[in-house]
N, C-alpha and C positions, 0 to 999 in steps of 0.2 A: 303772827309775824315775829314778837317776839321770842316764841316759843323753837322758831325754826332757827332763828339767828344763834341762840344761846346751845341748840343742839351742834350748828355746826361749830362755833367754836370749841366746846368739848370734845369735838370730833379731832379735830386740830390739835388740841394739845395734844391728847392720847397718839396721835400719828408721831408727833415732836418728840414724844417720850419713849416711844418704838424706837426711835431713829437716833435718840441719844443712847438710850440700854443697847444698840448692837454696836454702834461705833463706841462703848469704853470697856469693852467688857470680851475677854474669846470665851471659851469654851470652858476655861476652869476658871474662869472670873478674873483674872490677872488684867491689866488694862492692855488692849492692844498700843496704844498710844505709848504707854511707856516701855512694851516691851520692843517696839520700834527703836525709841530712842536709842534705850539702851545696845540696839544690836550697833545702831550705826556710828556710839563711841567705842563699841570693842574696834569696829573697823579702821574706824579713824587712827586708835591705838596700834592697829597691827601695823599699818601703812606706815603710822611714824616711825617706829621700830624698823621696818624694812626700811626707810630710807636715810637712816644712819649712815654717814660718811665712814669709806676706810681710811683708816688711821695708819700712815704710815711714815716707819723712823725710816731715814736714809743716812745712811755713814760711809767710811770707806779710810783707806791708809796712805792715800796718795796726797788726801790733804782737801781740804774747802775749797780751795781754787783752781784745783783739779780740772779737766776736759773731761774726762770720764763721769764723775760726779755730777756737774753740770748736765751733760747728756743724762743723763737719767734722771732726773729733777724735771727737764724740760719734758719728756715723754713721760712720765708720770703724770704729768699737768693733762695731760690730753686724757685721762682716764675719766670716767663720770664718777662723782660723790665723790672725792679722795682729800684728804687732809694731810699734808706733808711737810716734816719738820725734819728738818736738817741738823744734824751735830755731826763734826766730824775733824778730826784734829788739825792743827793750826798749822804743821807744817809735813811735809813727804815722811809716811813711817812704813816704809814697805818693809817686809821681812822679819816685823816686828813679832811674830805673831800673834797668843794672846796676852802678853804683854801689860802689866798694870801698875800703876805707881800709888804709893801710900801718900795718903794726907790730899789736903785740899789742892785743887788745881785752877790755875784761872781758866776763864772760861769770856770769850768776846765775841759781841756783838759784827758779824761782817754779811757778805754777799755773797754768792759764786759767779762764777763767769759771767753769766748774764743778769746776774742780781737778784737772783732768790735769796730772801733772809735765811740767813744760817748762823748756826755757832760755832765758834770754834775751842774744840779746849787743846789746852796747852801739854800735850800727854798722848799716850799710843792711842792705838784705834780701839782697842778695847777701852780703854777708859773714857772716849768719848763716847762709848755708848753705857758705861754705867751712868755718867755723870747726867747722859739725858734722862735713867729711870730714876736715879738714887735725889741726885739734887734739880734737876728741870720740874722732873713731877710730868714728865712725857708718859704716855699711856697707849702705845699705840698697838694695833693690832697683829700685825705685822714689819719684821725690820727686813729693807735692801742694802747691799753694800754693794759699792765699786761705782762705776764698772772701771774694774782694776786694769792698772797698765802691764798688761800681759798675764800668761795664765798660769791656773794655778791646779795641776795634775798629782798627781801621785801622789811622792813623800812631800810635794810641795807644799801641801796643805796645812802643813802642821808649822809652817813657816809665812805663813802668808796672816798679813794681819786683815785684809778683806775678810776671809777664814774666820781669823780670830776675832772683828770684830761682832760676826754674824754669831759665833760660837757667845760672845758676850751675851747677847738678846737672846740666845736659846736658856741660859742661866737664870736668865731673868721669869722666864714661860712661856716664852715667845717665839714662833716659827721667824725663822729668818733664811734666807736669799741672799749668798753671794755669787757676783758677776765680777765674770773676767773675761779681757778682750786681749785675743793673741798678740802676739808681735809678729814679725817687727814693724808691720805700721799698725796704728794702734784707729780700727776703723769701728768707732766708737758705733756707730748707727747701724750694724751690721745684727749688733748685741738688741736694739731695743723692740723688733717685734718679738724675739722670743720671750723677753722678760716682761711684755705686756702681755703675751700670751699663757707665760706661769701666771701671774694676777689674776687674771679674767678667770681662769678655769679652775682654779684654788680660790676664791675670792667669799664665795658660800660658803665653804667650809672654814675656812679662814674669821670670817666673822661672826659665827657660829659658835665656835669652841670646836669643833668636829678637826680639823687640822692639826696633826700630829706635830708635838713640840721639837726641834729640830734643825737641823742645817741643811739646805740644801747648795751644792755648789754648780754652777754653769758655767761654763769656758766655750766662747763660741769663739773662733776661726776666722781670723784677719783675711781675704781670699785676694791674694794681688790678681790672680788670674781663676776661672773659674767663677763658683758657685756654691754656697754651704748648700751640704747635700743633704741637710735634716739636724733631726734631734734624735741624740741612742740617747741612752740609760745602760752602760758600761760598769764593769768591774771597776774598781778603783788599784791603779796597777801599786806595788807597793816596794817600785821604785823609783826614781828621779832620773832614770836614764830616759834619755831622747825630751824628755820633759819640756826642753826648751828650746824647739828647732820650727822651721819654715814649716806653716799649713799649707800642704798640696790637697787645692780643691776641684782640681782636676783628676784626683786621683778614682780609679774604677774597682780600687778592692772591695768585695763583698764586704756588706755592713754583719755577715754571719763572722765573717776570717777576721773582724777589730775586734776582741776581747777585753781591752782595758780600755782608760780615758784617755791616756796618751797614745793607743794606738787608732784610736777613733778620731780623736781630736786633730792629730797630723793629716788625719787621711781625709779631712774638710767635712767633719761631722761639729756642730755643736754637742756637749756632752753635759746631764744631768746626772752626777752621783749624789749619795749623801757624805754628810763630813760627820767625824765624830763629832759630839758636842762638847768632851773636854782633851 
């Protein structure tokens, strides 16, 4: 009897010892246990990496307490993952273009329209956006400017501090986006699914590095009547005529026979060119 007891225990360990040598052990002897572990901190590491918020500066030349501004602060907020920091000059610098002022500048604590923290500096639009890389210590992935009162075509561009401020952030390494909302009524919400629409579809790349360093500007079409009839990608015409007249969004000319911005843009097109960067 005892003979039988003492067999089946050694029977048992050896089973025990089977079943420990294949659960620590694959094929080349590496534990599977740790090589488990190990996968599901790479994964864990990707995930967080992937779920990195976009970092994004928003400025503009109309000023911090802008309606424009505001509108796009507001609709940014609706984005998933997004981190948004506002600087943007203390009072109306339209036309400044890029524009920059020597030596230190104040820089205050305020709101925008509906009370998003923002900064204000005391200086053109450009300089509200160095002051957020140079002394904020802002890092963002991406800058949006505007959404500017009224648009900015042609030779306009090289006059417009929207432009210029966007022009600043490319200086800096950084893709930037300016917005502008035609006249003469200035219908702010018109502008904000396209410029959620750049976001989302740039947004991979964008956080990537893969996003070409640069300006891009968008002028979309106040419509008192009618409908924006899309988004071209237009020559950039390379003069200021008609530059600044009524958007007809009733208008039926073929989007082949609009060759520039401004002749796209009147004819109730949103338009995407690029802008120089200096």
């Amino acid at each position: 009897m005892q003979r039988r007891t003492l067999a089946l225990v050694l029977a048992a360990a050896l089973s025990l010892g089977t079943l420990a040598a294949c659960g620590s052990s694959g094929s080349d002897g590496a534990s599977t246990s740790t090589t488990t572990t190990a996968a599901k901190a790479d994964e864990t590491t990707t995930t967080a990496a992937a779920a990195e918020p976009l970092q994004i500066l928003v400025g503009n030349d109309d000023g911090y307490s802008a309606e424009g501004i505001d509108t796009l602060v507001t609709a940014l907020q609706t984005l998933d993952d997004v981190e948004i920091t506002v600087v943007a000059p203390l009072t109306q610098q339209s036309g400044q273009g890029g524009k920059t002022t020597d030596g230190e500048l104040e820089v205050t604590d305020v709101k925008t329209k509906s009370g998003y923290p923002a900064k204000a500096v005391a200086g053109y639009p450009a300089d509200a956006i160095n002051v957020a890389f140079d002394d904020l210590g802002v890092k963002p992935d991406v800058v949006i400017t505007g959404i500017n009162e009224g648009q900015n075509l042609g030779g306009l561009q090289d006059i417009s501090g929207t432009v210029g401020a966007a022009r600043a952030a490319a200086s800096h390494g950084v893709p930037a986006l300016a917005a502008s909302q035609g006249t003469t009524s200035f219908d702010y919400d018109a502008a904000v699914p396209f410029i959620l629409d750049w976001v989302k579809e740039n947004r991979e790349a964008i956080q990537s590095g893969d996003f070409e360093v640069g300006v891009s500007s968008m002028n979309v079409p106040s419509c008192d009547s009618g409908e924006i009839r899309g988004l071209v990608e237009p020559e950039v015409a390379d003069t200021v005529d008609a530059a600044i007249a009524d958007q007809d969004c009733t208008s039926t000319t073929p989007e082949a026979d609009l060759a520039t911005d401004i002749a796209a843009f009147n004819a109730g097109f949103v338009t995407l060119t690029p802008a120089d960067v200096e």
